[in-house]
N, C-alpha and C positions, 0 to 999 in steps of 0.2 A: 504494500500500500504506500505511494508516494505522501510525501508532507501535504499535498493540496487535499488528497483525498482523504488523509484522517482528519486535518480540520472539517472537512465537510461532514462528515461522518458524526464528530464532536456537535456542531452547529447544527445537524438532525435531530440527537440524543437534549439540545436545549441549550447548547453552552454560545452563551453570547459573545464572550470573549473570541473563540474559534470563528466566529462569523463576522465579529470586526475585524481579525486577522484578515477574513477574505475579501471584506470590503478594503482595507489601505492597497492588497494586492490589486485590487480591478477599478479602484476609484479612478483613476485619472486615464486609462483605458475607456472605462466607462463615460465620464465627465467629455473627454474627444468624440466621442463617438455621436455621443447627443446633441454637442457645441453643433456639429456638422449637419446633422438630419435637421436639426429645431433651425439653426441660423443664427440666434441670440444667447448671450451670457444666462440670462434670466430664465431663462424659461429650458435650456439643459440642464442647468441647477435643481429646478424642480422637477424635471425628468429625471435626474440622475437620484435624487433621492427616495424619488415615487418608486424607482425601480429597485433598489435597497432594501426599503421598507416591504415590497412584494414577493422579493426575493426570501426577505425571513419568513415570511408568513407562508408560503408556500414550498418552502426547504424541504419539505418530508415529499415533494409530489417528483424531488427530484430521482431517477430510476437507476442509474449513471447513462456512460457513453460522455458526449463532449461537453464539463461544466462549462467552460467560454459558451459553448454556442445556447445551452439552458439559459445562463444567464442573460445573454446577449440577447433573448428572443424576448426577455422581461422588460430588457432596456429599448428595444426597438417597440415595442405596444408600447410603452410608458411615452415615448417620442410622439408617435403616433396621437395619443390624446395630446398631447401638450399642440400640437398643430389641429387638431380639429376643434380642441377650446379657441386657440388664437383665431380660427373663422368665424368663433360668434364672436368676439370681440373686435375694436377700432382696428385697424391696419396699423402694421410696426412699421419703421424704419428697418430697412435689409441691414444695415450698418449696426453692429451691436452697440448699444449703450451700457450704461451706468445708470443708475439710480437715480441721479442728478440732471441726466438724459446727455451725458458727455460723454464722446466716443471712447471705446475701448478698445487697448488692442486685441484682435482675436489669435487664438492659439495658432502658436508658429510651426505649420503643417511642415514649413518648407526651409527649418530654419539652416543654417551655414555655419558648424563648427568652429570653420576656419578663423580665426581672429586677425586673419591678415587680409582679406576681404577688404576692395578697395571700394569708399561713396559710390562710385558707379554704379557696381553690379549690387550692393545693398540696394539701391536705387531700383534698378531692376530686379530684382528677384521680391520685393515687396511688392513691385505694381503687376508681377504677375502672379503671387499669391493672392492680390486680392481681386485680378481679372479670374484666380480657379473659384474662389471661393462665391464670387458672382455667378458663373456659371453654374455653379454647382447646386446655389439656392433655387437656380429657376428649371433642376429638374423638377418631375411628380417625387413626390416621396418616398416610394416606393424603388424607383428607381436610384435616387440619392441616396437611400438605405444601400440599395446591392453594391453601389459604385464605393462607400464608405469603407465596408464591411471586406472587401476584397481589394482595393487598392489605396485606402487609406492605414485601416487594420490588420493588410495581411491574413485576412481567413483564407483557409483551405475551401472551395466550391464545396464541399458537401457540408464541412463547419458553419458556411454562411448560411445553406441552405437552411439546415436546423435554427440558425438564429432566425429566419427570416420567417421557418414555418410554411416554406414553399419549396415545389420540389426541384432537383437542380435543376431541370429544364427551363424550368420558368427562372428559374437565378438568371442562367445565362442567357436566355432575354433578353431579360431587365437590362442584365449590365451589359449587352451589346446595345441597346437600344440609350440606352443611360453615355455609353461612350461616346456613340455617334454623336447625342446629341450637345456631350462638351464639345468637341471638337467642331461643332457647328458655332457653338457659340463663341468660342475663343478664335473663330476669325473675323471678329467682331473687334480683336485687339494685336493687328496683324504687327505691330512694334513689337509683341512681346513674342510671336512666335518663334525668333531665333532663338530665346531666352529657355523656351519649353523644350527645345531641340537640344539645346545643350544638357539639359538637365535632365533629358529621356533621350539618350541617345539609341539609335538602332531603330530596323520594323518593330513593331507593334505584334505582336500574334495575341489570340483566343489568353492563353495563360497567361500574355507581360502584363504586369501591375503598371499603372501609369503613374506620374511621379508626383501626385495629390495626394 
């Protein structure tokens, strides 16, 4: 039994301890994951902890096979309401705010280790994170889920399908249909295409992750 699968095991039997252990491990996985499907600081927040709270409450219904993808199907339903509340309610701003309603920077999908990194390409590589991040908000949700989960997240196709609760077929759909339609849209930002090319270099096939 690996260390993830006795805490789970612990967090079945009641132990709350073991189950914040596996929350600090998936929080900010988790937290990524909803930033991207929801769009806004505020409202992954509460996705991310609706999904939490779901997750304890529902622990014993887990069977095993893939915890990520169990968990991740809690956090994608959890996303999912947070965008169907946000249609009854006013229109946001795409641009995440603050509380105070001051822009915030959003998680750095695409951030540059390097420290040696010259103004220029900072320059560049933030105006094309925020031409993916555009693009990315005006898939369907469904679609922006599969494209997240597989080339933001790194799921395995049959991992994501379980989070998704649809079967691979339909995944890879989605995320072909979800591709197409980045790349429709980010030539819409034809200054930053070289910038993309650098940073994914090579064809594309069915299995390459794109660099979002």
């Amino acid at each position: 039994m690996t260390d993830e699968q006795a805490l789970i095991h612990a967090a079945q039997q009641g132990d709350l301890d073991a189950f914040n252990r596996l929350v600090l491990a998936y929080q900010d996985a988790v937290y990524n994951t909803a930033y991207r499907i929801v769009g806004d600081a505020a409202s992954a927040e509460d996705a991310t902890q609706e999904a939490f709270i779901r997750a304890w409450q529902h622990l014993r219904d887990y069977r095993g096979g893939s915890w990520r993808g169990w968990l991740f199907r809690i956090v994608t339903n959890a996303c999912y309401d947070q965008l169907r509340r946000r249609r009854r309610r006013p229109t946001v701003p795409l641009e995440p705010t603050d509380a105070e309603g001051e822009a915030v920077e959003s998680p750095d999908w695409l951030a540059d280790p390097d420290p040696t990194r010259n103004p220029e390409a900072e320059a560049e590589r933030a105006a094309l994170r925020r031409a993916l991040e555009t693009c990315l908000q005006s898939l369907p949700p469904e679609q922006r889920a599969a494209l997240v989960l597989i080339d933001v997240q790194n799921f395995a196709y049959a991992e994501a399908a379980t989070a998704l609760g649809i079967a691979l077929g339909t995944l890879k759909s989605r995320l072909a249909r979800g591709r197409l339609r980045m790349q429709d849209c980010l030539r819409r930002f034809p200054e930053l295409l070289g910038a993309l090319t650098r940073l994914n270099p090579g064809d594309s096939t069915d299995d390459s992750r794109a660099s979002f």
